[in-house]
N, CA, C and O atoms as a GROMACS GRO file, in nm:
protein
  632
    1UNK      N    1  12.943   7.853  17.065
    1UNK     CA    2  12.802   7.851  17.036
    1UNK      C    3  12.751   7.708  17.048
    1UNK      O    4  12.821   7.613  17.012
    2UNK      N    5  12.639   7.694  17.094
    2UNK     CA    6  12.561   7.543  17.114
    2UNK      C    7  12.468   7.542  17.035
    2UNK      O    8  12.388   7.635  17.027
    3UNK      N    9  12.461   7.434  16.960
    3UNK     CA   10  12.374   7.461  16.841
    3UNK      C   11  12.332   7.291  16.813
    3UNK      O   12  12.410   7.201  16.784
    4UNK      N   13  12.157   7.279  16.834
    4UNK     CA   14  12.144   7.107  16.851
    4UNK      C   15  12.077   7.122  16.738
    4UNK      O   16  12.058   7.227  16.676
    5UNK      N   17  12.024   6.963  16.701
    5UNK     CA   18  11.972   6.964  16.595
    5UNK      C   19  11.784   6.888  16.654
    5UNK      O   20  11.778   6.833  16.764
    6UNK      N   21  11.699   6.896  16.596
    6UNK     CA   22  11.566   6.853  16.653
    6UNK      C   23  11.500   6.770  16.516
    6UNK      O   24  11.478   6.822  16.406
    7UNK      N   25  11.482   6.655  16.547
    7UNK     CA   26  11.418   6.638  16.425
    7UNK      C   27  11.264   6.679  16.420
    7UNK      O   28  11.189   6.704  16.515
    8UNK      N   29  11.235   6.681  16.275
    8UNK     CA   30  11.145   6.785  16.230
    8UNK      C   31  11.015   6.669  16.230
    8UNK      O   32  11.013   6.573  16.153
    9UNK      N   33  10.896   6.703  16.345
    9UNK     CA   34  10.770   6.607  16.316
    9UNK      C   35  10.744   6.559  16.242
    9UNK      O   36  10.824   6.532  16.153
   10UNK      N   37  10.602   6.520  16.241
   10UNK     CA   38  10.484   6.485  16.151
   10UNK      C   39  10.385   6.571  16.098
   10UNK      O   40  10.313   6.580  15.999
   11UNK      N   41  10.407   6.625  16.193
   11UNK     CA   42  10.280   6.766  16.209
   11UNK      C   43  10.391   6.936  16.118
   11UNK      O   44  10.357   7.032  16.049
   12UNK      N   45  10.543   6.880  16.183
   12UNK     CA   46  10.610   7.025  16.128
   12UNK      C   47  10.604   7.034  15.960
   12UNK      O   48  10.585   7.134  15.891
   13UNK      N   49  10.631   6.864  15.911
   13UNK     CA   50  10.704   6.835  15.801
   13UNK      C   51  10.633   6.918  15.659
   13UNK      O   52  10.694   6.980  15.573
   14UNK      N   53  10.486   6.896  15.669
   14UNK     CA   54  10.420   6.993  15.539
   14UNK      C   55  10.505   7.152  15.543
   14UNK      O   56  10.545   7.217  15.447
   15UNK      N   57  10.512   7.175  15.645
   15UNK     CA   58  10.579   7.358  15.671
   15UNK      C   59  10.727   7.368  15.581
   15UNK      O   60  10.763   7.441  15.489
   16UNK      N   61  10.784   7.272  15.646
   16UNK     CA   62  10.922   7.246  15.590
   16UNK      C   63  10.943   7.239  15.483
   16UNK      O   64  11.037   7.288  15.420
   17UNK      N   65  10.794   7.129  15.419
   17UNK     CA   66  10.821   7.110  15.278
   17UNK      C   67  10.795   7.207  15.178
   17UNK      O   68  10.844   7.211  15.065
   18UNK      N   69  10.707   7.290  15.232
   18UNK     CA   70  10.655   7.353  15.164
   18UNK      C   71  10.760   7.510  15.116
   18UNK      O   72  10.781   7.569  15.010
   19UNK      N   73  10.802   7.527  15.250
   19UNK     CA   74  10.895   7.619  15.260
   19UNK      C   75  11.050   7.568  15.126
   19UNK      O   76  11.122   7.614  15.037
   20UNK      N   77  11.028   7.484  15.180
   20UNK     CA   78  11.209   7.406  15.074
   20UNK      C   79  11.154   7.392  14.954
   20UNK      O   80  11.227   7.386  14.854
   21UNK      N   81  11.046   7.388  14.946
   21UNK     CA   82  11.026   7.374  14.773
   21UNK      C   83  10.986   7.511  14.729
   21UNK      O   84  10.978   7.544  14.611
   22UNK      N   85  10.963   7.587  14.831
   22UNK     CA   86  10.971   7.719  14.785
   22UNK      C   87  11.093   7.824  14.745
   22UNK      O   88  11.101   7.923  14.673
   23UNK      N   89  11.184   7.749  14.830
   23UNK     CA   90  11.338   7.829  14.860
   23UNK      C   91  11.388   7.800  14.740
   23UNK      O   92  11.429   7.892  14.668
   24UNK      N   93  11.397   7.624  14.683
   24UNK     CA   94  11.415   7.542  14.603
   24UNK      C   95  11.442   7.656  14.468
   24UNK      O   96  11.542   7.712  14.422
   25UNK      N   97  11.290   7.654  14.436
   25UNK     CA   98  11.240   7.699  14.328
   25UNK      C   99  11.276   7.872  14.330
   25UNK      O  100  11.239   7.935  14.231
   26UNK      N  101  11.331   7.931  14.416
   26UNK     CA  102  11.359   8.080  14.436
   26UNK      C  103  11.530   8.040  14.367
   26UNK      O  104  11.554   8.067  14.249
   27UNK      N  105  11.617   7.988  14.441
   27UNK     CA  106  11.714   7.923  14.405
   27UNK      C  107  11.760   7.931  14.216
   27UNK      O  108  11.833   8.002  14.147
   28UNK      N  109  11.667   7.814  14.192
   28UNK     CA  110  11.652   7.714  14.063
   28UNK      C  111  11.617   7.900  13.975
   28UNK      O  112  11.718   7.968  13.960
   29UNK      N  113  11.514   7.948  13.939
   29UNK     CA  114  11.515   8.110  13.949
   29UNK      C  115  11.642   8.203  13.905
   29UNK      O  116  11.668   8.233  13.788
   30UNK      N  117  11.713   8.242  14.014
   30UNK     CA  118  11.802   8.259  14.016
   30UNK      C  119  11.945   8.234  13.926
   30UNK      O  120  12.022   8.314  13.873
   31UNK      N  121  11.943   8.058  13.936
   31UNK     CA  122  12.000   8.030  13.838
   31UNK      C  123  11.978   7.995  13.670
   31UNK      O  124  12.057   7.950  13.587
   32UNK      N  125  11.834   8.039  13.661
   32UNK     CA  126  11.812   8.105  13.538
   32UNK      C  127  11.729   8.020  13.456
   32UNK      O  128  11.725   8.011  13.334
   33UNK      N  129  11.634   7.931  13.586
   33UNK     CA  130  11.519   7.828  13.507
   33UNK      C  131  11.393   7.937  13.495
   33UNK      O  132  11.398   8.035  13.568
   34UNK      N  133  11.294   7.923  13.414
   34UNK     CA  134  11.208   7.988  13.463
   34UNK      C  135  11.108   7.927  13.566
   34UNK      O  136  11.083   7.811  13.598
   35UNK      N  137  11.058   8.053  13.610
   35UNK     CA  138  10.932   8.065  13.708
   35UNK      C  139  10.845   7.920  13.687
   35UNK      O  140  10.865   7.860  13.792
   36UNK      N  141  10.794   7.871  13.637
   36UNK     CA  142  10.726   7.751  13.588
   36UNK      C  143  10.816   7.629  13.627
   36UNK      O  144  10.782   7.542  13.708
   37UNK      N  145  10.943   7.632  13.554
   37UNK     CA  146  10.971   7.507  13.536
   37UNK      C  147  11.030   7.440  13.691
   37UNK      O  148  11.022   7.334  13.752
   38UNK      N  149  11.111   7.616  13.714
   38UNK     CA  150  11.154   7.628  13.869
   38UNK      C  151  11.095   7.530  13.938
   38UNK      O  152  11.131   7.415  13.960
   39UNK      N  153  10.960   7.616  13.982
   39UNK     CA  154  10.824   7.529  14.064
   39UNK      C  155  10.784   7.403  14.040
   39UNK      O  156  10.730   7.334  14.126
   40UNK      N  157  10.811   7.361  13.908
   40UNK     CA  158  10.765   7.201  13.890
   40UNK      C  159  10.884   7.107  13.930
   40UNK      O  160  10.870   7.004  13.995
   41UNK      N  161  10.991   7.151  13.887
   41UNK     CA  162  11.124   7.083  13.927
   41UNK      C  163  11.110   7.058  14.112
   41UNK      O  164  11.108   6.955  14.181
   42UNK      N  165  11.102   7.233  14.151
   42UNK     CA  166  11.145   7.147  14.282
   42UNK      C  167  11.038   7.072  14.374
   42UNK      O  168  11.072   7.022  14.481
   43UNK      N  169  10.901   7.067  14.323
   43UNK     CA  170  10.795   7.048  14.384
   43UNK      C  171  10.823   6.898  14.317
   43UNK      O  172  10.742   6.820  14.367
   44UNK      N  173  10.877   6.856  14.255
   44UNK     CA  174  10.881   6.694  14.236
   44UNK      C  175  11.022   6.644  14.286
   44UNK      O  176  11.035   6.524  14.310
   45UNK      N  177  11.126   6.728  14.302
   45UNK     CA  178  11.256   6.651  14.331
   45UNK      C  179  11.226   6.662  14.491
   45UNK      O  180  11.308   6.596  14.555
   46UNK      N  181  11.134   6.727  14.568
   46UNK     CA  182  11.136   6.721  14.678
   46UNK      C  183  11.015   6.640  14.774
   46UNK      O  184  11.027   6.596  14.888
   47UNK      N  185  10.917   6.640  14.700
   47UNK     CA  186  10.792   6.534  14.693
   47UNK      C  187  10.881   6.390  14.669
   47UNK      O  188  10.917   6.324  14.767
   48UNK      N  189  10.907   6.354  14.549
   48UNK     CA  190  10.968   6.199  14.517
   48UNK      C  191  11.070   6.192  14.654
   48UNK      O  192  11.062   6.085  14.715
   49UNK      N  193  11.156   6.282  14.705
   49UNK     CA  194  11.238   6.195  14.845
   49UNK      C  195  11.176   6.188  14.979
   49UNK      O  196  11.231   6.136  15.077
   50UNK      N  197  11.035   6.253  14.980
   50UNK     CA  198  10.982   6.232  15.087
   50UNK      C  199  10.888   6.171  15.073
   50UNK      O  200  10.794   6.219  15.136
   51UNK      N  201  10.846   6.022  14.981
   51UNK     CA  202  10.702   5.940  14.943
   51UNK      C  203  10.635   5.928  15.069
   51UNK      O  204  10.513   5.913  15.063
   52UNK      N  205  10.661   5.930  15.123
   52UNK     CA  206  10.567   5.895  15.279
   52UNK      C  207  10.509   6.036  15.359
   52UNK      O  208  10.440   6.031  15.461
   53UNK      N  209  10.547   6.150  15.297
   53UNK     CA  210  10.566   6.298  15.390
   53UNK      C  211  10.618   6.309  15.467
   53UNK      O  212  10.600   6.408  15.538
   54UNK      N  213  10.718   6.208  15.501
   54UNK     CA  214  10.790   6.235  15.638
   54UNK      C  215  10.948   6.226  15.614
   54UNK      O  216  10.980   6.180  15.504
   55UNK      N  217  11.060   6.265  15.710
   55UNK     CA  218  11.152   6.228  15.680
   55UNK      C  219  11.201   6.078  15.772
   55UNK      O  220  11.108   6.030  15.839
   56UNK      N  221  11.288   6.029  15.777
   56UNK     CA  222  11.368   5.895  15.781
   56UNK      C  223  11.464   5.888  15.859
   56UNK      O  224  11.531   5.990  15.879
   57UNK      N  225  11.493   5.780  15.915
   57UNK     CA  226  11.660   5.814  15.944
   57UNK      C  227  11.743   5.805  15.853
   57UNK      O  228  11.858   5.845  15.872
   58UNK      N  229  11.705   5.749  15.733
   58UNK     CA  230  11.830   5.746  15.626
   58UNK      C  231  11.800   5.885  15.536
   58UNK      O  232  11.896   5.921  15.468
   59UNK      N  233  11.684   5.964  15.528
   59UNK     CA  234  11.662   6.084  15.486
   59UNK      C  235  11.620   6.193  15.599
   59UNK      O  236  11.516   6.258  15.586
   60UNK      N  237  11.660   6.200  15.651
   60UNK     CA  238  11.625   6.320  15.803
   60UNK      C  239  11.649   6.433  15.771
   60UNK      O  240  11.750   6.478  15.718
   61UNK      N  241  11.527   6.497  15.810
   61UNK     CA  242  11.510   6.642  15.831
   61UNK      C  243  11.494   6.714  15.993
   61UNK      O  244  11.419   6.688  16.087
   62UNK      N  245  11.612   6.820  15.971
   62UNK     CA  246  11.622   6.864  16.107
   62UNK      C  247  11.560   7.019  16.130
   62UNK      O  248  11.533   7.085  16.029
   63UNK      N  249  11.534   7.087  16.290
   63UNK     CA  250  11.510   7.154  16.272
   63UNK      C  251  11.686   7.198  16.334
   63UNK      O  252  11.758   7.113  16.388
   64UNK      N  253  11.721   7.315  16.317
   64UNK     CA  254  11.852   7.417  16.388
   64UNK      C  255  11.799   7.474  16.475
   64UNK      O  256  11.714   7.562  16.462
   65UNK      N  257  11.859   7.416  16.612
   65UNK     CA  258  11.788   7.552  16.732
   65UNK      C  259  11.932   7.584  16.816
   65UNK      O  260  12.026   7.508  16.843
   66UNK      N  261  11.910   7.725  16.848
   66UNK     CA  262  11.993   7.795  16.909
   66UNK      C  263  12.035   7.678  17.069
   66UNK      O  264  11.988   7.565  17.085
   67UNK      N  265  12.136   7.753  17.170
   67UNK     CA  266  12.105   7.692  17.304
   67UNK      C  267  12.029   7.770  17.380
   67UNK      O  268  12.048   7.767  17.501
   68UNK      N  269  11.957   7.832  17.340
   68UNK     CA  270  11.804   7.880  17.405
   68UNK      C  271  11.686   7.828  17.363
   68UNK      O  272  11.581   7.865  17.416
   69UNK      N  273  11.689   7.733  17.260
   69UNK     CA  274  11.595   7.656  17.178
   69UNK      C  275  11.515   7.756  17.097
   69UNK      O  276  11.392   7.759  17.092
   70UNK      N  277  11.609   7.848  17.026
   70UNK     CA  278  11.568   7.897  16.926
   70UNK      C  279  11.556   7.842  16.812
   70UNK      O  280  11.659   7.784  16.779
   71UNK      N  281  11.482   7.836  16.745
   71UNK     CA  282  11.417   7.760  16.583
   71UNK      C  283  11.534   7.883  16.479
   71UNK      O  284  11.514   7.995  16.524
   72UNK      N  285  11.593   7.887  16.415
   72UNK     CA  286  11.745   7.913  16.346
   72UNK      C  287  11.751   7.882  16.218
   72UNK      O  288  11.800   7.962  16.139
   73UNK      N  289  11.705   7.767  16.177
   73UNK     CA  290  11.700   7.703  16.027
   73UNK      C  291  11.694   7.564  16.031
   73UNK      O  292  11.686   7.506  16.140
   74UNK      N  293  11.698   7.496  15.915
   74UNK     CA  294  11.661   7.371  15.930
   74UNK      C  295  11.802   7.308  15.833
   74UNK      O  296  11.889   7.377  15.778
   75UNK      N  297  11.793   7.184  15.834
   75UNK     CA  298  11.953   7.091  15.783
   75UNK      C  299  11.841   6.935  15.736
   75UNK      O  300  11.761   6.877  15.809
   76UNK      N  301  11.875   6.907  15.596
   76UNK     CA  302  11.840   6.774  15.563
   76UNK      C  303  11.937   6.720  15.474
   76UNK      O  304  11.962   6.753  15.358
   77UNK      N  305  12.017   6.580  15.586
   77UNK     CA  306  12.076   6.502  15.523
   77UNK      C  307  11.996   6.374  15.522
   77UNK      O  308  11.888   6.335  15.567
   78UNK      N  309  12.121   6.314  15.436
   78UNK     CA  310  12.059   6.158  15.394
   78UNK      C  311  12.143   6.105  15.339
   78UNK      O  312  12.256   6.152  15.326
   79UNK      N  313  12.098   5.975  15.287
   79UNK     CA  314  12.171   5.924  15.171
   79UNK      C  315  12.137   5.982  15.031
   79UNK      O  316  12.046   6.057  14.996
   80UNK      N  317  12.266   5.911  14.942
   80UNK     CA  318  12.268   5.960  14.827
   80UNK      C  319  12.205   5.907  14.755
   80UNK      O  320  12.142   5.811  14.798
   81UNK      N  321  12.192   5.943  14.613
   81UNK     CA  322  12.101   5.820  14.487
   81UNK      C  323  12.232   5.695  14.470
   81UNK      O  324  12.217   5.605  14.388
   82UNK      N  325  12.333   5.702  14.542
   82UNK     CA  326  12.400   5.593  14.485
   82UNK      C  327  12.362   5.456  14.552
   82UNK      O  328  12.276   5.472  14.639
   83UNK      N  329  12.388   5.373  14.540
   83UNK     CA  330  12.421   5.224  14.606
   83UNK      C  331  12.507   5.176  14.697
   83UNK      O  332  12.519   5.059  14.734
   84UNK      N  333  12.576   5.289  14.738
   84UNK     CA  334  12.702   5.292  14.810
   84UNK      C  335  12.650   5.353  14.957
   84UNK      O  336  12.705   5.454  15.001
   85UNK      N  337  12.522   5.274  15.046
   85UNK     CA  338  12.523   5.294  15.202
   85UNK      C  339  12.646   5.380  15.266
   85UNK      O  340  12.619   5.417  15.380
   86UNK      N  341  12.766   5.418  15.223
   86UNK     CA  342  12.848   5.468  15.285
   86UNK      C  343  12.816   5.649  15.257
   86UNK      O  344  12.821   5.748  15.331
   87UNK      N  345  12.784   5.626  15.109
   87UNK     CA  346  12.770   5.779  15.072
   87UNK      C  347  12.649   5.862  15.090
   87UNK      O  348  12.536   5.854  15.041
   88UNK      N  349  12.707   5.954  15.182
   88UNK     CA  350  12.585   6.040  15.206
   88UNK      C  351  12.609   6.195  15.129
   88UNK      O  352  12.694   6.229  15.047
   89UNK      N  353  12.472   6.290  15.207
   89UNK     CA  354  12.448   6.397  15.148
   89UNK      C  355  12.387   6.515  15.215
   89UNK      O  356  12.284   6.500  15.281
   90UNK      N  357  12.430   6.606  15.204
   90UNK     CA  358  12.373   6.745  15.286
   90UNK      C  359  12.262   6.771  15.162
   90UNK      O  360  12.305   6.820  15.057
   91UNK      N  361  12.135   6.742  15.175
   91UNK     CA  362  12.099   6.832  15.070
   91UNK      C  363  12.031   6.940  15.076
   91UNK      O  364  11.963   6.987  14.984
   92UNK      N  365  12.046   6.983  15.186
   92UNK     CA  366  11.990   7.146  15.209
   92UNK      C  367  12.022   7.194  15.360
   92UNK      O  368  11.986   7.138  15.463
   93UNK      N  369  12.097   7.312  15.349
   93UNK     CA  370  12.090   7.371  15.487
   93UNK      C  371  12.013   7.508  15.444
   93UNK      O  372  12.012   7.566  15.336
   94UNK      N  373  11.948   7.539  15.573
   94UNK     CA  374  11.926   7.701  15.554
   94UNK      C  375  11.919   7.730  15.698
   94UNK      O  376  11.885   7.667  15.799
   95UNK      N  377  11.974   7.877  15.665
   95UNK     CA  378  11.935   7.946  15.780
   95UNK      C  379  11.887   8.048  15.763
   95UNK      O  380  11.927   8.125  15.675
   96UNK      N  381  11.751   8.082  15.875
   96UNK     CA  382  11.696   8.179  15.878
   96UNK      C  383  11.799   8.342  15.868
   96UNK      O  384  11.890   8.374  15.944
   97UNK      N  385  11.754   8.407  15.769
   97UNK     CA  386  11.834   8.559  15.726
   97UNK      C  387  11.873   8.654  15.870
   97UNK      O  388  11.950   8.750  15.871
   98UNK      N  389  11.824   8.618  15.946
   98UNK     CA  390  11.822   8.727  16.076
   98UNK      C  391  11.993   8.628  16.151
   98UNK      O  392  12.093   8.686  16.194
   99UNK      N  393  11.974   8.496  16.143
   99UNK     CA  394  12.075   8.465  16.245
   99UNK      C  395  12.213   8.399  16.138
   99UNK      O  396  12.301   8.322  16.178
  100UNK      N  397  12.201   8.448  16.013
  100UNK     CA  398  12.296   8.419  15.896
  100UNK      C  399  12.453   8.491  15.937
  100UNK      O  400  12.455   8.614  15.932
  101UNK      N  401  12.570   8.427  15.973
  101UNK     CA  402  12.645   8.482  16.005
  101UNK      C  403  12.738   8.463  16.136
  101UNK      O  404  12.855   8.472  16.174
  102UNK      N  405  12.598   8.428  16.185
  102UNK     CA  406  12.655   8.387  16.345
  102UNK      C  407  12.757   8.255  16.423
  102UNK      O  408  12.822   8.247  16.527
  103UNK      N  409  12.729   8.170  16.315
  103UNK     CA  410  12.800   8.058  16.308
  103UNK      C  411  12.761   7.908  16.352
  103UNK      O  412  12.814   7.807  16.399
  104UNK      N  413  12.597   7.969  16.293
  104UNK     CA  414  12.497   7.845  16.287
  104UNK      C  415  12.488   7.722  16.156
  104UNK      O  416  12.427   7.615  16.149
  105UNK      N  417  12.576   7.795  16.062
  105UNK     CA  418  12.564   7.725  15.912
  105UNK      C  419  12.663   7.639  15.988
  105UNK      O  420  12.620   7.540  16.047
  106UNK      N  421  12.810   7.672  15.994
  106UNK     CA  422  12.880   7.554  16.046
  106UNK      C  423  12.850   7.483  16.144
  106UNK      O  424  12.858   7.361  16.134
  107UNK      N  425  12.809   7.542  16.256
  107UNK     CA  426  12.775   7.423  16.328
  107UNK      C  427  12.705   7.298  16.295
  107UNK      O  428  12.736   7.179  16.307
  108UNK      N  429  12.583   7.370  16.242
  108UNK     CA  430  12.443   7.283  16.160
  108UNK      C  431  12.503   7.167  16.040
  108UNK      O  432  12.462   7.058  16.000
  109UNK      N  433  12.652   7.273  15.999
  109UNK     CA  434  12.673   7.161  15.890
  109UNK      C  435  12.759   7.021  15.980
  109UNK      O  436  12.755   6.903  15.944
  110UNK      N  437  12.833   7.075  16.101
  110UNK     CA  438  12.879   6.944  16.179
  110UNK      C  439  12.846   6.852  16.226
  110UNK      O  440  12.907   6.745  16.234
  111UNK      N  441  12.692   6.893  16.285
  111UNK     CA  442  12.535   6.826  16.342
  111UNK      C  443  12.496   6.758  16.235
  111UNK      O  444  12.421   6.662  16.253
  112UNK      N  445  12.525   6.780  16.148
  112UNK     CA  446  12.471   6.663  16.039
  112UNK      C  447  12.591   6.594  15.957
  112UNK      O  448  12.570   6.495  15.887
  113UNK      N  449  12.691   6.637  15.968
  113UNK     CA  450  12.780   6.545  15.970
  113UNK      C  451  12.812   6.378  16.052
  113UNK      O  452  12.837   6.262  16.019
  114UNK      N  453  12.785   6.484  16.208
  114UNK     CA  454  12.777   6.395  16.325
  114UNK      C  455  12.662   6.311  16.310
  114UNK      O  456  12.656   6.221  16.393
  115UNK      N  457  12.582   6.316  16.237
  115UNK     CA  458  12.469   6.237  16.249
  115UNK      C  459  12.450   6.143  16.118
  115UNK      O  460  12.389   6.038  16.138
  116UNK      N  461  12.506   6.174  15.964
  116UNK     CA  462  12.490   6.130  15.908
  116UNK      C  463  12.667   5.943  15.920
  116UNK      O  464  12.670   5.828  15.877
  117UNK      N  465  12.758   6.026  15.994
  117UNK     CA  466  12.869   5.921  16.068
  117UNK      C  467  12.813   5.844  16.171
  117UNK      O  468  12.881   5.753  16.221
  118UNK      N  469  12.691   5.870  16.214
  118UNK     CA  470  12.627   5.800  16.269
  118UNK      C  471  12.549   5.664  16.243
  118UNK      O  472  12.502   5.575  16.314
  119UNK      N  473  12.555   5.688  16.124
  119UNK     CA  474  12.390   5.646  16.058
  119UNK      C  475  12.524   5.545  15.924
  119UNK      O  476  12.475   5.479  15.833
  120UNK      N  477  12.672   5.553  15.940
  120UNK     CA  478  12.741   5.448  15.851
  120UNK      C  479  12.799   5.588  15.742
  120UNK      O  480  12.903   5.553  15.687
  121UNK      N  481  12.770   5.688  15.713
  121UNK     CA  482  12.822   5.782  15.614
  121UNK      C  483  12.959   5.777  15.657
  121UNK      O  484  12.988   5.782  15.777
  122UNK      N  485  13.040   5.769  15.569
  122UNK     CA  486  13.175   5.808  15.517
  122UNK      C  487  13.234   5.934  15.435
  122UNK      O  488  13.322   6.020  15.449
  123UNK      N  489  13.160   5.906  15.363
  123UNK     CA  490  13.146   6.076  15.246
  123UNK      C  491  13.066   6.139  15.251
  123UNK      O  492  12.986   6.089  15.172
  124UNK      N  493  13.024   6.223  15.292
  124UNK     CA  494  12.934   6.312  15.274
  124UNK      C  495  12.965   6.380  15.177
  124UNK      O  496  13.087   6.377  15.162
  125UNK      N  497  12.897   6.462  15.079
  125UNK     CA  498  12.864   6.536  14.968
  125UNK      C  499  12.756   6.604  14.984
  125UNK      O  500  12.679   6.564  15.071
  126UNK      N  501  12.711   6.757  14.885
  126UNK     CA  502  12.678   6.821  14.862
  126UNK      C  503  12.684   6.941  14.734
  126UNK      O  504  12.789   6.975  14.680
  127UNK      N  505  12.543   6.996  14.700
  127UNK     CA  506  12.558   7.071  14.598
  127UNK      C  507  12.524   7.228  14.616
  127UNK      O  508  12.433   7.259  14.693
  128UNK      N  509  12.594   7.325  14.548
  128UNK     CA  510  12.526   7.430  14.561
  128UNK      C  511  12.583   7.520  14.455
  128UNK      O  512  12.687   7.514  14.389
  129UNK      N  513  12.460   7.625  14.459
  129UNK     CA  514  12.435   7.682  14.319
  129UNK      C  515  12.597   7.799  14.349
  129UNK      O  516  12.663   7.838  14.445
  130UNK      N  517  12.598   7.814  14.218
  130UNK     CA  518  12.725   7.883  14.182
  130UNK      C  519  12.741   8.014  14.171
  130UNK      O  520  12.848   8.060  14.129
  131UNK      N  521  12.639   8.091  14.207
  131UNK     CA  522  12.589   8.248  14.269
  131UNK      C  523  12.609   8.248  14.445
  131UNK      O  524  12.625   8.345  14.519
  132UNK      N  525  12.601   8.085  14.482
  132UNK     CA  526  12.628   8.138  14.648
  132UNK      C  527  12.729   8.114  14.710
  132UNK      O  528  12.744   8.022  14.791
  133UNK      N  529  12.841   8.226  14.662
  133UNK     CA  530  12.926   8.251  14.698
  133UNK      C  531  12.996   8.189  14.824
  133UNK      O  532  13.079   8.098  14.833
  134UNK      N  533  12.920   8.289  14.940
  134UNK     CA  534  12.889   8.252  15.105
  134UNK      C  535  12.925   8.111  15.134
  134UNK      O  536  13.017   8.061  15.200
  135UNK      N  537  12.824   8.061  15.063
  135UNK     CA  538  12.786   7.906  15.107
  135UNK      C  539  12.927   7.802  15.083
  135UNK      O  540  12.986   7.720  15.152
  136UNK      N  541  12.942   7.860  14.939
  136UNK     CA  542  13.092   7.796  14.867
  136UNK      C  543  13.178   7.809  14.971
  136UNK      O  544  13.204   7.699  15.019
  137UNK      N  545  13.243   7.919  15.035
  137UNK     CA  546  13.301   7.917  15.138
  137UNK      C  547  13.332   7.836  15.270
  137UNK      O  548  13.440   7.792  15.308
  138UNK      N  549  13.211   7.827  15.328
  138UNK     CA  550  13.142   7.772  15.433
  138UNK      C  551  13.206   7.627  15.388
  138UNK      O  552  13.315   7.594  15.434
  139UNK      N  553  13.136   7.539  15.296
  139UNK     CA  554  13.168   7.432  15.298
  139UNK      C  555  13.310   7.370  15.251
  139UNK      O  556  13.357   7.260  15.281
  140UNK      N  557  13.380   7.496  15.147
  140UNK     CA  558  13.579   7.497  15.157
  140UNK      C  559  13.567   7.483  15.267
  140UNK      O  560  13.530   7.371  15.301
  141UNK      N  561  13.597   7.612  15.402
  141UNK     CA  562  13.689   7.592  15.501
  141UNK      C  563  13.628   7.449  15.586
  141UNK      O  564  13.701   7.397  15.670
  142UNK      N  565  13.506   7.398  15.561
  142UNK     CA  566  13.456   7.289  15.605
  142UNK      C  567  13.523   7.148  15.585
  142UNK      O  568  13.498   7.046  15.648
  143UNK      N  569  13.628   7.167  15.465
  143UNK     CA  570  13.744   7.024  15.431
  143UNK      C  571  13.631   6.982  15.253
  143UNK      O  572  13.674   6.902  15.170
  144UNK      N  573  13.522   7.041  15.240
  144UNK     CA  574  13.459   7.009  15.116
  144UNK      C  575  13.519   7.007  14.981
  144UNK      O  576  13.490   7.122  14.946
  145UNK      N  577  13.564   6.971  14.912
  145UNK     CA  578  13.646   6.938  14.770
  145UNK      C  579  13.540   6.958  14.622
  145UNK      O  580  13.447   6.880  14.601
  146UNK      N  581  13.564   7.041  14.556
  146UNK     CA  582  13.486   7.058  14.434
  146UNK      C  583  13.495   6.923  14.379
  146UNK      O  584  13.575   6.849  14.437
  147UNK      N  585  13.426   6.872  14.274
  147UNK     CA  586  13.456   6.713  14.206
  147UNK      C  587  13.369   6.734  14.102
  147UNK      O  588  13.359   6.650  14.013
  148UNK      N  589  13.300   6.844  14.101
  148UNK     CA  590  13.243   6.892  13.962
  148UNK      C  591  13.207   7.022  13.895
  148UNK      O  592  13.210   7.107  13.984
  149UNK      N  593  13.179   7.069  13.798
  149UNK     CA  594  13.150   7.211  13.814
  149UNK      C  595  13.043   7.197  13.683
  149UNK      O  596  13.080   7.131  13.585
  150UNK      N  597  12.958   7.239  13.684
  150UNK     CA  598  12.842   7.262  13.578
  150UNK      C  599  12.873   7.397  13.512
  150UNK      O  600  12.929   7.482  13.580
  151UNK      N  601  12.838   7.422  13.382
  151UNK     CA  602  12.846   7.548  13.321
  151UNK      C  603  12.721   7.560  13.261
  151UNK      O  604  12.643   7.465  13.261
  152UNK      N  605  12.689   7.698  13.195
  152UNK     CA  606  12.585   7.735  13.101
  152UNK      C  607  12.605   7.893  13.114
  152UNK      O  608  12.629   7.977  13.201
  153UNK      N  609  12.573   7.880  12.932
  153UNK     CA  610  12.575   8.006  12.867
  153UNK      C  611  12.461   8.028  12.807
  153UNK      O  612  12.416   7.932  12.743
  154UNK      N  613  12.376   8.161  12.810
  154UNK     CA  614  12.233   8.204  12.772
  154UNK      C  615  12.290   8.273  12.642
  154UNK      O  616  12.376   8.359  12.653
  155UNK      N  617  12.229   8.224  12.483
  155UNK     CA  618  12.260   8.270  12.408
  155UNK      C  619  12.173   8.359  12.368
  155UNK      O  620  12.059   8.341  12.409
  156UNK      N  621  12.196   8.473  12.284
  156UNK     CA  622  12.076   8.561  12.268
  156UNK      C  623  12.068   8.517  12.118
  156UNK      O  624  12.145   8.447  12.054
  157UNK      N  625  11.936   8.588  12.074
  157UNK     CA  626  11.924   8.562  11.922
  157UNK      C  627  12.001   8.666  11.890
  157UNK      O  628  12.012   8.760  11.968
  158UNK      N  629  12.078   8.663  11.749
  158UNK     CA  630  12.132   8.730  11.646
  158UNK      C  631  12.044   8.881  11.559
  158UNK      O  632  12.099   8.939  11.465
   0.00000   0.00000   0.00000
């Protein structure tokens, strides 16, 4: 499979954003924030890394297109919050639900591998929620190493 990466305009980037802070907050949901806080969380953790509305070369947002230049999903790496120029970060892949499967997540995740080794990354890292199974997978057979695990328990009243 041929699978490039496009970076994502000026003109695309509101779509993108808007979409990822939507997915974000569907996500965040899921793992059991509410509806409210969901939406405020990711509408600021994703606003504060893009201050300019655009992405960067040290924060790039891609689009995923097929080798027919099909639009597929999108991939944004970058650097990390650390101080360490070496350490980078996947912090979001998606792929569109119709072409999930096909073997666009890995590629997309190599394309930004390849690009973030480009750009001086050594480590790459990444997070993902602990309901997506799939994904967990994907980035094991990918050489990815757990290095943390978050817990929480919903207590009920008595």
């Amino acid at each position: 499979m041929s699978t490039h990466l496009s970076p994502v305009t000026h003109e695309e980037f509101p779509t993108w954003q808007a979409s990822s802070i939507a997915a974000y907050a569907a996500d965040l949901i899921e793992a059991g924030v509410s509806p409210e806080a969901a939406k405020e969380q990711a509408e600021q953790s994703i606003s504060a890394a893009f201050p300019s509305g655009e992405s960067t070369s040290t924060n790039a947002v891609f689009g995923v297109l097929s080798q027919a230049d099909e639009h597929v999903g999108y991939v944004w790496v970058g650097r990390d919050s650390s101080t360490d120029p070496t350490s980078w970060w996947v912090w979001d892949i998606t792929i569109d639900p119709a072409f999930r499967g096909s073997g666009y997540g890995r590629s997309s995740m190599q394309l930004a591998e390849d690009y973030a080794r480009s750009q001086g990354a050594v480590t790459p890292g990444l997070s993902v929620f602990g309901f997506n199974a799939t994904a967990r997978g994907l980035y094991e057979s990918l050489g990815y190493e757990t290095t943390s695990v978050k817990m929480r328990k919903t207590l009920t009243e008595a």
